[in-house]
N, CA, C and O atoms as CSV, one atom per row, in Angstrom:
chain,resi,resn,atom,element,x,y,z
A,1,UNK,N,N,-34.404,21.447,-12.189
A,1,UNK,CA,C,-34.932,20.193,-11.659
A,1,UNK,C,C,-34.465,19.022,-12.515
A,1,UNK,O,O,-34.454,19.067,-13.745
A,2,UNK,N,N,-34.092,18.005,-11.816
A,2,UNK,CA,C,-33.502,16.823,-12.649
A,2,UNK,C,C,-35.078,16.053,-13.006
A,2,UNK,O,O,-35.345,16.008,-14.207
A,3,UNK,N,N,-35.805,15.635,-12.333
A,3,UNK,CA,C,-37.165,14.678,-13.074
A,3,UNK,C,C,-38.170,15.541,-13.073
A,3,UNK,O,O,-39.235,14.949,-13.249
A,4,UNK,N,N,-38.316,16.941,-12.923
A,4,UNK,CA,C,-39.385,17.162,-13.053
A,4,UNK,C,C,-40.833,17.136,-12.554
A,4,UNK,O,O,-42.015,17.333,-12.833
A,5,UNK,N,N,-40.036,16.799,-11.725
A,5,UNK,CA,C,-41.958,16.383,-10.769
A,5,UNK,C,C,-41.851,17.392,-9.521
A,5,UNK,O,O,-42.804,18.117,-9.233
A,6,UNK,N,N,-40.737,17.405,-8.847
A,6,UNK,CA,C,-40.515,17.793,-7.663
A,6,UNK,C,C,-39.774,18.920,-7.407
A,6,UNK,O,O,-39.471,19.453,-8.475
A,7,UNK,N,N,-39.204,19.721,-6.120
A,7,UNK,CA,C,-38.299,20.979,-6.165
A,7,UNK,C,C,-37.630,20.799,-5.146
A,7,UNK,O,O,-37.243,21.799,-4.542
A,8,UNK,N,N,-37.339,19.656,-4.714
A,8,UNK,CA,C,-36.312,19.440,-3.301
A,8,UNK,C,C,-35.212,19.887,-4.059
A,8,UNK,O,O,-35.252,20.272,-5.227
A,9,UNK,N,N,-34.092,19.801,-3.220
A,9,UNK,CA,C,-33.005,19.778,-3.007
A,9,UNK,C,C,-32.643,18.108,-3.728
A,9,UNK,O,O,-33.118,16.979,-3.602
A,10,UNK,N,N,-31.597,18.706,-4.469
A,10,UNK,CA,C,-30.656,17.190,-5.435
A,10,UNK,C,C,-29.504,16.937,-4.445
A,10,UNK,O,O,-28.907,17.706,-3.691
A,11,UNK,N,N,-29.375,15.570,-4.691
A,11,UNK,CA,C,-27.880,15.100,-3.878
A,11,UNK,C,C,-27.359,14.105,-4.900
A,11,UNK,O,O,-27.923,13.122,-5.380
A,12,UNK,N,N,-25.736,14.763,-5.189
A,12,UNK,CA,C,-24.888,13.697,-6.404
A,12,UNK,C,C,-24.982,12.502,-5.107
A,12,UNK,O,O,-24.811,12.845,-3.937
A,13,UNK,N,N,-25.299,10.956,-5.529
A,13,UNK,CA,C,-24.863,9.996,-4.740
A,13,UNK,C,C,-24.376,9.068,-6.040
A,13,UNK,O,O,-24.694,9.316,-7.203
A,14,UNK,N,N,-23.386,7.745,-5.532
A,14,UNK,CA,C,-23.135,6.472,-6.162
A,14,UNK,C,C,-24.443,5.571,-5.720
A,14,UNK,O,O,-24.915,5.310,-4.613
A,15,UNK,N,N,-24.796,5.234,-6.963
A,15,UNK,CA,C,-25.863,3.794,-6.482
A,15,UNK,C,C,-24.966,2.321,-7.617
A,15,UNK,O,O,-23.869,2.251,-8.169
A,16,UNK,N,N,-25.966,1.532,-7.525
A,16,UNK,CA,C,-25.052,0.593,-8.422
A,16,UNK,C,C,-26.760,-0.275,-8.598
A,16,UNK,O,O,-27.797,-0.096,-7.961
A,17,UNK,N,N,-26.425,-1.273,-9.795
A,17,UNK,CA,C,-27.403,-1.792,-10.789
A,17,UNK,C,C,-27.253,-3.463,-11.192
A,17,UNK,O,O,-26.136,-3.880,-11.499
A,18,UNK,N,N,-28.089,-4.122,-11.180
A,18,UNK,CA,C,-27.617,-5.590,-11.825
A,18,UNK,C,C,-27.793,-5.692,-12.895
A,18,UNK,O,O,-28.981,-5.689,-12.572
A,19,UNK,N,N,-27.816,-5.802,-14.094
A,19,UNK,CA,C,-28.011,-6.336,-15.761
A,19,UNK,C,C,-27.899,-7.930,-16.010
A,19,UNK,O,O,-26.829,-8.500,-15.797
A,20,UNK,N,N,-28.724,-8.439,-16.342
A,20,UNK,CA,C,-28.440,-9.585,-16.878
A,20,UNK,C,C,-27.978,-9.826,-18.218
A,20,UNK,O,O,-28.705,-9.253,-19.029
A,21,UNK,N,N,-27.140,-10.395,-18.686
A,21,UNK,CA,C,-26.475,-10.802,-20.056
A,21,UNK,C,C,-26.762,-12.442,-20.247
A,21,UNK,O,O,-27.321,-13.197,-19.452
A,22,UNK,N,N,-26.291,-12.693,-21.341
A,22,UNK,CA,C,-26.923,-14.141,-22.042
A,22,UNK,C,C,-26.633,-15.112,-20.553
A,22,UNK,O,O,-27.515,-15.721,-19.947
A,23,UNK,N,N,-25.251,-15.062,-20.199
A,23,UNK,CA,C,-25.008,-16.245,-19.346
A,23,UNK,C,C,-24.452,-15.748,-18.249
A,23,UNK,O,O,-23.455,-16.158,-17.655
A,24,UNK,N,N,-25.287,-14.656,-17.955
A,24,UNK,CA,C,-24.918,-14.546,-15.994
A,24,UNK,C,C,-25.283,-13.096,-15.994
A,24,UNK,O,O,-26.060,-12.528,-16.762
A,25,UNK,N,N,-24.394,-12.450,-14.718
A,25,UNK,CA,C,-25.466,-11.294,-14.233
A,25,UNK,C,C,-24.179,-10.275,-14.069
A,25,UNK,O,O,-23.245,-10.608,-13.339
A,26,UNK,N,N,-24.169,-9.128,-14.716
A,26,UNK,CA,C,-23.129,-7.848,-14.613
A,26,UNK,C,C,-23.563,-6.762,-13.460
A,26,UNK,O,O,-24.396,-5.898,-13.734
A,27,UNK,N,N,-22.861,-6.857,-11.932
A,27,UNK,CA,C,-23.087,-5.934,-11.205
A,27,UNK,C,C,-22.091,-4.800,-11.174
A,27,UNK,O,O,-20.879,-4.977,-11.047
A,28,UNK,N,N,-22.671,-3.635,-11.297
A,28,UNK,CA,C,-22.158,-2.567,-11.914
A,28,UNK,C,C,-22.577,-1.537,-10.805
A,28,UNK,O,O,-23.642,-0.921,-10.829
A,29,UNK,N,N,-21.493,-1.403,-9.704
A,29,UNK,CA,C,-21.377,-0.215,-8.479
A,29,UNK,C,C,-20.589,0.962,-9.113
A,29,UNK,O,O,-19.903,0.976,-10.135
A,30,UNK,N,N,-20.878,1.947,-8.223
A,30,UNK,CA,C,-20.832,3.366,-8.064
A,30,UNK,C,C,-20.629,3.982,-9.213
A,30,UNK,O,O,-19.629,4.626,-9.527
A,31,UNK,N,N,-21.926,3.714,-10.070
A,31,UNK,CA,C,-22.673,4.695,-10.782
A,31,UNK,C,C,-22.637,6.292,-10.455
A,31,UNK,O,O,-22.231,6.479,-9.308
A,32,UNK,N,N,-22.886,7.248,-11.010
A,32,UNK,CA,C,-23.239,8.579,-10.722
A,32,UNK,C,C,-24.638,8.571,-11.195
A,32,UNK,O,O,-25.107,8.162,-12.257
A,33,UNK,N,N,-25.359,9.268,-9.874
A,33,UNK,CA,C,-26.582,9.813,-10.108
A,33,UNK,C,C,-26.776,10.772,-8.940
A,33,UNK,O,O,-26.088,11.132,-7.985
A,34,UNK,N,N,-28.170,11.078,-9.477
A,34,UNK,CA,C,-28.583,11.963,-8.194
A,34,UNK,C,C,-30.194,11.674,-7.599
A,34,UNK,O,O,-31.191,11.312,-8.223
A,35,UNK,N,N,-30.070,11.895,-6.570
A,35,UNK,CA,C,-31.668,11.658,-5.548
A,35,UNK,C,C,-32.174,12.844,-5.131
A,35,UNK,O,O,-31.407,13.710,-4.713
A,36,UNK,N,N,-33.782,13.085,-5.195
A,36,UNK,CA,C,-34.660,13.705,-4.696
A,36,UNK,C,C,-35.424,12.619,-4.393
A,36,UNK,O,O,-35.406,11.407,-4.610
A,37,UNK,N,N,-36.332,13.691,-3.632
A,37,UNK,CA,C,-37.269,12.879,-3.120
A,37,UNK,C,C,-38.540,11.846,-4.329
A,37,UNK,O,O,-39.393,11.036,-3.965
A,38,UNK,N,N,-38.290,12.177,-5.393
A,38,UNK,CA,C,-38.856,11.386,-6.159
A,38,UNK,C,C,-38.453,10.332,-6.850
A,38,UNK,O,O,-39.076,9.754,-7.740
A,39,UNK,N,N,-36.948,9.985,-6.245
A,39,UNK,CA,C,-36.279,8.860,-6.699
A,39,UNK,C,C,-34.866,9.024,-7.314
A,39,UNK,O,O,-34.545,10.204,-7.454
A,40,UNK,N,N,-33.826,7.992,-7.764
A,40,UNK,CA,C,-32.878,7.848,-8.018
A,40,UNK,C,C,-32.707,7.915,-9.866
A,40,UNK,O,O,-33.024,7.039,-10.671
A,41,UNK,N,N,-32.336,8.742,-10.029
A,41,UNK,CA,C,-32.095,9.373,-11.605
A,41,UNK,C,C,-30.041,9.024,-11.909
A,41,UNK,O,O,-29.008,9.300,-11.300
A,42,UNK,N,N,-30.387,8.332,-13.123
A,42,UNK,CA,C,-29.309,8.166,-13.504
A,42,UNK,C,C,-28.959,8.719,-14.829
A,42,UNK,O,O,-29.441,8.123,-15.792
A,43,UNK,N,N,-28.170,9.802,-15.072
A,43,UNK,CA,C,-28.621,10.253,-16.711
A,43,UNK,C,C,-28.635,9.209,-18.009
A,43,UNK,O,O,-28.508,7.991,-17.880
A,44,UNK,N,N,-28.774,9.745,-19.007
A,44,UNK,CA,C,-29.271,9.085,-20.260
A,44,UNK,C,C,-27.766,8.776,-20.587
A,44,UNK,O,O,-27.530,7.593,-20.835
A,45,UNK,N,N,-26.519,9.812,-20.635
A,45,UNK,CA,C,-25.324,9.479,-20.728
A,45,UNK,C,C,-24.824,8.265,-20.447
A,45,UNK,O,O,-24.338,7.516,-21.294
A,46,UNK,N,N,-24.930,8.004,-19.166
A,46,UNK,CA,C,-24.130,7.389,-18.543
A,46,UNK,C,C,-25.295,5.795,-18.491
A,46,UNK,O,O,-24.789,4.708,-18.211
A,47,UNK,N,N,-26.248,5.869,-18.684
A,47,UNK,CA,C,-27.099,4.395,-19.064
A,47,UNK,C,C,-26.297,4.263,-20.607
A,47,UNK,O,O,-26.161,3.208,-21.226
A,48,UNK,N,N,-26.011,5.062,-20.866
A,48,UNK,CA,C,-25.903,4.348,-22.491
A,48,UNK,C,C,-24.530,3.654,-22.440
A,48,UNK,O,O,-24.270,2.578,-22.977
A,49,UNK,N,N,-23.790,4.324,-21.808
A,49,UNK,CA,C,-22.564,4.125,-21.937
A,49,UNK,C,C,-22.113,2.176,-21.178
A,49,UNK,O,O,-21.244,1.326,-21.372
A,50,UNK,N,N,-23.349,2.339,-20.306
A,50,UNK,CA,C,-23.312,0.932,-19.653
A,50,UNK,C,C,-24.158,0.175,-20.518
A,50,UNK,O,O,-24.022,-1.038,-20.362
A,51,UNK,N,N,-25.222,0.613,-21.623
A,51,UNK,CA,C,-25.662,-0.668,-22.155
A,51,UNK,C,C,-25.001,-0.986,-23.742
A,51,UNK,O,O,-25.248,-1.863,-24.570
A,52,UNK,N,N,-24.049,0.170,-23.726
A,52,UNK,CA,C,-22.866,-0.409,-24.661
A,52,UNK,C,C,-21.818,-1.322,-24.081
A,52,UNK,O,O,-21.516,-2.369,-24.654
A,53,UNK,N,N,-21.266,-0.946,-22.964
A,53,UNK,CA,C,-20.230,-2.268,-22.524
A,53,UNK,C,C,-21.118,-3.561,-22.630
A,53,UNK,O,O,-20.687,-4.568,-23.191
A,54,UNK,N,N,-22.435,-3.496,-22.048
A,54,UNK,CA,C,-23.001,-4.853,-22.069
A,54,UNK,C,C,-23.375,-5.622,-23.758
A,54,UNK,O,O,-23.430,-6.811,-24.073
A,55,UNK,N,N,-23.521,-4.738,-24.343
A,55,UNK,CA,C,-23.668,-5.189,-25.891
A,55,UNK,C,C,-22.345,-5.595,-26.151
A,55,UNK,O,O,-22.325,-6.826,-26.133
A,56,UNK,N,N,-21.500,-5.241,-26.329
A,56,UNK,CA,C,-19.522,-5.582,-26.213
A,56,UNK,C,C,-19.311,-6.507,-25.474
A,56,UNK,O,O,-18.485,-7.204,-26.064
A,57,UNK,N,N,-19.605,-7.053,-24.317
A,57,UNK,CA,C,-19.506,-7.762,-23.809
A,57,UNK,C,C,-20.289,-8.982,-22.896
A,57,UNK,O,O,-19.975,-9.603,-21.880
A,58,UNK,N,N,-21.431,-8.991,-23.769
A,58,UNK,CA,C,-22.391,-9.783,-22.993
A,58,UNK,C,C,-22.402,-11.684,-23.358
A,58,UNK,O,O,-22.936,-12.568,-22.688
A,59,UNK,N,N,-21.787,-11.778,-24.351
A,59,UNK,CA,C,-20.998,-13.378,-24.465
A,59,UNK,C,C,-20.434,-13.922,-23.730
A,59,UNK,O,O,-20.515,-15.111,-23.420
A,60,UNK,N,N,-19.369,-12.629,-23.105
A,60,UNK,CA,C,-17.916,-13.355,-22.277
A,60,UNK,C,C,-17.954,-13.078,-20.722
A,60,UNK,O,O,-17.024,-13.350,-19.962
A,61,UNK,N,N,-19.574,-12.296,-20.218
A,61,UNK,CA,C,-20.084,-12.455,-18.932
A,61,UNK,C,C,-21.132,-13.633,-18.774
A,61,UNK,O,O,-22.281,-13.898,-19.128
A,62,UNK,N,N,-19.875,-14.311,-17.890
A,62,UNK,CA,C,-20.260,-15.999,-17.524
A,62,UNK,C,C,-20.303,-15.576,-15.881
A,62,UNK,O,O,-19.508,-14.760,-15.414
A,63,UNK,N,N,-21.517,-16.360,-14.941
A,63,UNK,CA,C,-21.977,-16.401,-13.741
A,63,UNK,C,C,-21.873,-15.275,-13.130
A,63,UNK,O,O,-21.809,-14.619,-14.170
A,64,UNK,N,N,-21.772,-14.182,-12.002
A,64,UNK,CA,C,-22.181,-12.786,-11.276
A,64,UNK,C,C,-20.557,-12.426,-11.735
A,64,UNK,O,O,-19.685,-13.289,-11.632
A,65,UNK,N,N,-20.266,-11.043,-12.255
A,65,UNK,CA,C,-19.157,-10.207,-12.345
A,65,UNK,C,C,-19.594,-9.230,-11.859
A,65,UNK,O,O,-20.620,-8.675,-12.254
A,66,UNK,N,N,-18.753,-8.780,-10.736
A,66,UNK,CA,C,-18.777,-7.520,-10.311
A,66,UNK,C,C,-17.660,-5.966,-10.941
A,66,UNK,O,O,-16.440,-6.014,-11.097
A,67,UNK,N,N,-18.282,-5.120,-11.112
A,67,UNK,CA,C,-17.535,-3.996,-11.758
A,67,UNK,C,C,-17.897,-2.610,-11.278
A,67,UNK,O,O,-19.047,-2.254,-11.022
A,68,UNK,N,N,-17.324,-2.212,-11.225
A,68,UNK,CA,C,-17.140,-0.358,-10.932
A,68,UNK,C,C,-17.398,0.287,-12.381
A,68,UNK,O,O,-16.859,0.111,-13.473
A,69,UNK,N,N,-18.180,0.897,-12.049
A,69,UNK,CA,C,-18.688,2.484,-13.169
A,69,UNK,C,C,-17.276,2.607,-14.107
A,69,UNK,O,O,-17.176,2.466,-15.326
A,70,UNK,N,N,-16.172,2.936,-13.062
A,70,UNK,CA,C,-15.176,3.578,-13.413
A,70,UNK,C,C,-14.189,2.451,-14.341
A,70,UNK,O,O,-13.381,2.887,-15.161
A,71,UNK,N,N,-14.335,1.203,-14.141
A,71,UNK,CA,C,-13.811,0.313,-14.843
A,71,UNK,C,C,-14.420,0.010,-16.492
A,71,UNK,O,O,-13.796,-0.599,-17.361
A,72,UNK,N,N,-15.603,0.530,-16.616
A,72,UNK,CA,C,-16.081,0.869,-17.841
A,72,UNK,C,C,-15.157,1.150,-18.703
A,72,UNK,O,O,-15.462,1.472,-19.851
């Protein structure tokens, strides 16, 4: 079981996330995660790995940037 609460059936899907940084907003599509019925789980891996680009780069995100997982 991925969260623990539940015993459905898991499905790998892409979701995507907004972050705000000092001076604007980092949208960040097709993430990997997975869904049950108790919601959208994104692992601990792959959050970290996005709130390190944003620490690296949260000065030089000025007004909405859009980005792909994979451009990480």
């Amino acid at each position: 079981m991925i969260c623990g609460t539940c015993a459905c059936k898991k499905e790998k899907i892409l979701t995507s996330k907004i972050y705000l940084t000092m001076n604007g907003e980092l949208f960040v599509g097709d993430i990997p995660a997975t869904f049950c019925e108790c919601g959208i789980h994104v692992s601990y891996s792959v959050e970290m790995e996005i709130e390190d680009y944003i620490n690296e780069k949260n000065n030089t995100v000025t007004g909405i940037v859009h980005l792909s997982y994979n451009e990480l």
